[in-house]
C-alpha positions as CSV (number, residue, x, y, z in Angstrom):
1,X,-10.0,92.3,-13.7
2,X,-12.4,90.3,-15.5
3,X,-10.7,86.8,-16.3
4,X,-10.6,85.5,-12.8
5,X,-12.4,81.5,-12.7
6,X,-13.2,80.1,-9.3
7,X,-14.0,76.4,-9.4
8,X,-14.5,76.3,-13.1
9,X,-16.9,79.5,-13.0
10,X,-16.0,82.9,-14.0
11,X,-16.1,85.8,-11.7
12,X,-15.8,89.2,-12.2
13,X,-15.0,92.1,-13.0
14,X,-13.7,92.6,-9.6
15,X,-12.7,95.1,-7.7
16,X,-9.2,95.6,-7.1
17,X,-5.8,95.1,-7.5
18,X,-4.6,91.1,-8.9
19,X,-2.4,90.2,-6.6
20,X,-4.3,91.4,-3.6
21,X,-7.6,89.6,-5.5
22,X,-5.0,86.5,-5.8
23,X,-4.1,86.6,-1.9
24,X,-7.4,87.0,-0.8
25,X,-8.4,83.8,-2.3
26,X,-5.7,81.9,-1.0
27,X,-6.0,83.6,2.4
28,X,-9.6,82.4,2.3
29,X,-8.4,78.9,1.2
30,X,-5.7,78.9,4.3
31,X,-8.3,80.0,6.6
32,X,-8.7,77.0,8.9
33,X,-12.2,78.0,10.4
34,X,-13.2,78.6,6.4
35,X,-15.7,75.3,6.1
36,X,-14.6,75.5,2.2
37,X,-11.1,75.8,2.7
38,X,-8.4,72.8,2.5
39,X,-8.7,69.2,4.2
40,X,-7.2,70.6,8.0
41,X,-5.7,67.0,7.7
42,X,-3.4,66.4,5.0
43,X,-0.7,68.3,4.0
44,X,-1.3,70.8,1.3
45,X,-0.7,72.4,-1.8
46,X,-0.7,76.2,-3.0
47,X,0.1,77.6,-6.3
48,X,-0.2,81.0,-6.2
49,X,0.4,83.0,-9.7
50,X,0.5,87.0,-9.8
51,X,-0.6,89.3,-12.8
52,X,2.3,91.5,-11.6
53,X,4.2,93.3,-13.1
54,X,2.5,92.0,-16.8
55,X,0.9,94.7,-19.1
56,X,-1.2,96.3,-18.4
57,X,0.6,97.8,-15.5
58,X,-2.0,99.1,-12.9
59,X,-1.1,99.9,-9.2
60,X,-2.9,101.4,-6.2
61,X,-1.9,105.0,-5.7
62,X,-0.5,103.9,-2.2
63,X,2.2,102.0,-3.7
64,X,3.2,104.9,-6.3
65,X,3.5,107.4,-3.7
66,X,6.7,105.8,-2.9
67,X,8.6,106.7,-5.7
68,X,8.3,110.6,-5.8
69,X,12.3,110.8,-7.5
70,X,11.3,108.8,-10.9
71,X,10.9,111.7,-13.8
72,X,8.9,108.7,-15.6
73,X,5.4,107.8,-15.4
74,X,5.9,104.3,-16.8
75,X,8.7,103.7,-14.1
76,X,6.7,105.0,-11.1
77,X,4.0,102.5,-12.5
78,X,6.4,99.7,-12.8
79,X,8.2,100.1,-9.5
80,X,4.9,100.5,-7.7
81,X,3.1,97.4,-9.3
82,X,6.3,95.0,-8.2
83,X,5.9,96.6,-4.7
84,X,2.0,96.0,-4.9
85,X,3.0,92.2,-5.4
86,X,5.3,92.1,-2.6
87,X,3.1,93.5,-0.6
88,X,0.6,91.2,-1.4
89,X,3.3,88.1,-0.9
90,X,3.8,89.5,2.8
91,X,0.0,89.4,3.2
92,X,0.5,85.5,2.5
93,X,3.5,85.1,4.8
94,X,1.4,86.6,7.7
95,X,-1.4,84.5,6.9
96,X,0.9,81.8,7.3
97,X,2.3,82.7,10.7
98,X,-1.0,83.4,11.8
99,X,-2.6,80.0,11.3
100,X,0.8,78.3,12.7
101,X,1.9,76.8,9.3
102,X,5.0,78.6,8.6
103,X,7.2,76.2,11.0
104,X,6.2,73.2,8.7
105,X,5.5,75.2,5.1
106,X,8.2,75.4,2.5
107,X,7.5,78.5,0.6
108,X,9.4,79.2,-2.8
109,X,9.0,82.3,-4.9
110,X,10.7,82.5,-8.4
111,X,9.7,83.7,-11.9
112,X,9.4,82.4,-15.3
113,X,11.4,84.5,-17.4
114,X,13.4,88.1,-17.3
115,X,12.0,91.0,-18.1
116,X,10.1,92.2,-21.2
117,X,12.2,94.7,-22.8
118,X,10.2,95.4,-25.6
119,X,8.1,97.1,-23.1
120,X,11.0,99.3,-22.1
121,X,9.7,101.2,-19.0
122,X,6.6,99.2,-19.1
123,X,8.5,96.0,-18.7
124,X,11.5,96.6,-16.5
125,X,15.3,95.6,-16.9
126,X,17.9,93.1,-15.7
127,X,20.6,95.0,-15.8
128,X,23.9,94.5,-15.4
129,X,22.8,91.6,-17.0
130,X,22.0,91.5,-20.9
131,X,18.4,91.5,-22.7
132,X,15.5,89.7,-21.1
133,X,12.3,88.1,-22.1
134,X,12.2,85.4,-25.2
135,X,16.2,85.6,-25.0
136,X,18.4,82.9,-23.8
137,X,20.9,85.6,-22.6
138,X,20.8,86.0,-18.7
139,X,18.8,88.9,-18.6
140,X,15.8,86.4,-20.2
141,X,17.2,83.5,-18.0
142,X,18.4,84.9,-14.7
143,X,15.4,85.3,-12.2
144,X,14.9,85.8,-8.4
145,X,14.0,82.4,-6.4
146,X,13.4,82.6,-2.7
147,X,13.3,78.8,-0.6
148,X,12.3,79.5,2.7
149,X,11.8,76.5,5.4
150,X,12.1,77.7,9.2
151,X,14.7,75.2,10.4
152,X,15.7,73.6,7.0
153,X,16.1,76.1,4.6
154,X,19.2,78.2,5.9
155,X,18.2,82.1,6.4
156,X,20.6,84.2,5.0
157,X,22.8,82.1,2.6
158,X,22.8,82.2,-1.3
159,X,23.7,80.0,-4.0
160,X,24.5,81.0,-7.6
161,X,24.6,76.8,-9.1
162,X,22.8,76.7,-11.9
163,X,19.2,75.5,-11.6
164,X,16.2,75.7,-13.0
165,X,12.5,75.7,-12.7
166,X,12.4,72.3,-14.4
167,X,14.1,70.8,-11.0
168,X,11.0,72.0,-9.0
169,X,9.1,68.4,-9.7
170,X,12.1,66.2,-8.8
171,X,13.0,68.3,-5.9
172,X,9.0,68.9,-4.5
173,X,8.6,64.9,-4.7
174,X,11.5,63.9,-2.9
175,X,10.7,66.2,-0.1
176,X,7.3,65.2,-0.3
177,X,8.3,61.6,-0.4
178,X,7.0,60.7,-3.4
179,X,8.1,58.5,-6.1
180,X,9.8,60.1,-8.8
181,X,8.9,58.0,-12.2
182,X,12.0,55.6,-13.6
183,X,9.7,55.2,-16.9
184,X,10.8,58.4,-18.6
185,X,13.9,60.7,-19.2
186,X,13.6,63.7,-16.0
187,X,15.5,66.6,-17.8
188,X,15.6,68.1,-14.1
189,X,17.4,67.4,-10.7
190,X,16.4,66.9,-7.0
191,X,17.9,70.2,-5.5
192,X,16.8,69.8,-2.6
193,X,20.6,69.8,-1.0
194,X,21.3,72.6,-2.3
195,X,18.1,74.0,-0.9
196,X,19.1,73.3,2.8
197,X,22.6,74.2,2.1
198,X,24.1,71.2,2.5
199,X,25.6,70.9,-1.1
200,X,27.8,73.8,-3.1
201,X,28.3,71.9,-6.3
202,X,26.2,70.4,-8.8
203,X,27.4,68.2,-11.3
204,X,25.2,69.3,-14.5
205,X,27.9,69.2,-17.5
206,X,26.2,71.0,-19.8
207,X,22.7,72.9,-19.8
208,X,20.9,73.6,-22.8
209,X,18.7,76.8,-23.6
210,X,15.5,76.4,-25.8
211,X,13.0,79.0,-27.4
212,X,11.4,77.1,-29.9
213,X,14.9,75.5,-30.8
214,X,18.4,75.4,-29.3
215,X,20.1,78.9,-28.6
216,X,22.8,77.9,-26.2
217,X,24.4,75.7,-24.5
218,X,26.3,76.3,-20.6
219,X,29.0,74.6,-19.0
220,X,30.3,76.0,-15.7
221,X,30.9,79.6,-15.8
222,X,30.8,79.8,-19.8
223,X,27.9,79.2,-22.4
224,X,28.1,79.3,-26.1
225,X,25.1,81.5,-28.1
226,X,24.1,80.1,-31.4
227,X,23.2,82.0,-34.1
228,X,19.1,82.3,-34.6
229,X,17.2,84.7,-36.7
């Protein structure tokens, strides 16, 4: 990769893989004998955002090794680059665990849209749900999110309520105990019940879906598509 920044100054081309390049950074930054690392002291913030599995797909022959039963090239490529991130997400677990933080970190993994199926193999599938990227149908919509909070966040349980990433900043504040602003209109909701499984419905009457202009619009179980060209 050649498009990597630290502090404002490019770096690069390195050498590797990007979510291992992406870990080791953050691994560095975690590091609590790492002079250039956070503030020990206060309580802290990562954002942590993986190439994987964008185009161009490129993996480390370790992790395509362990699909020797796909006939496709494209597939093996595409299984073994979402493996290389995972991989990479367990390194930052560990690191975690290692330096003590994981009984007081809440750690949430999610994505930003479904997959690109214009890509075909390149770009993956939601099936059995339908389309994916740019679409408001759930294959474009529906994506993985993993809370986890030793202690808080209950192991094992999952919720299908509809939420969304735009309920990260009211949910992150209150649990952060920060003020959430009055002065504006928050489109999204403190989740945070839901989070620690204390609450198993969510009054949202309806939910609208946006690409450049409305597409749809949910209510429970049901959503309406409008036509677009």
């Amino acid at each position: 990769p050649d498009n990597f920044v630290r502090n404002g100054k490019a770096v690069g081309p390195l050498e590797g893989y990007s979510s291992q390049l992406v870990v080791d950074e953050a691994l560095d930054w975690l590091d609590p004998s790492n002079d250039t690392a956070r503030d020990k002291g206060k309580p802290f913030f990562l954002f942590v955002c993986f190439h994987e599995p964008h185009e161009p797909i490129a993996s480390a022959e370790i992790f395509e090794r362990l699909y020797p039963d796909l006939k496709h090239r494209a597939q093996v490529r595409h299984h073994a680059n979402i493996t290389q991130m995972d991989h990479a997400f367990g390194r930052l677990l560990a690191g975690l665990d290692q330096h003590r933080l994981s009984d007081d970190t809440l750690v949430l993994f999610t994505s930003d849209n479904g997959p690109w199926i214009l890509r075909k193999d390149h770009g993956g599938h939601a099936l059995p749900l339908r389309s994916g990227k740019t679409t408001c149908w759930e294959g474009g919509l529906r994506v993985p999110c993993i809370v986890r909070a030793p202690g808080r966040v209950p192991a094992g349980v999952t919720s299908d309520l509809v939420t969304a990433t735009i309920d990260l900043m009211p949910t992150i504040a209150t649990l952060a105990g920060a003020e959430i602003p009055t002065d504006r209109v928050l489109d999204g909701l403190d989740v945070s019940k839901i989070w620690h499984g204390e609450q198993v419905k969510l009054d949202r009457p309806y939910f609208y879906y946006q690409h450049f202009y409305l597409r749809g619009v949910r209510k429970g179980d049901w959503k309406v598509m409008l036509k677009h060209e």
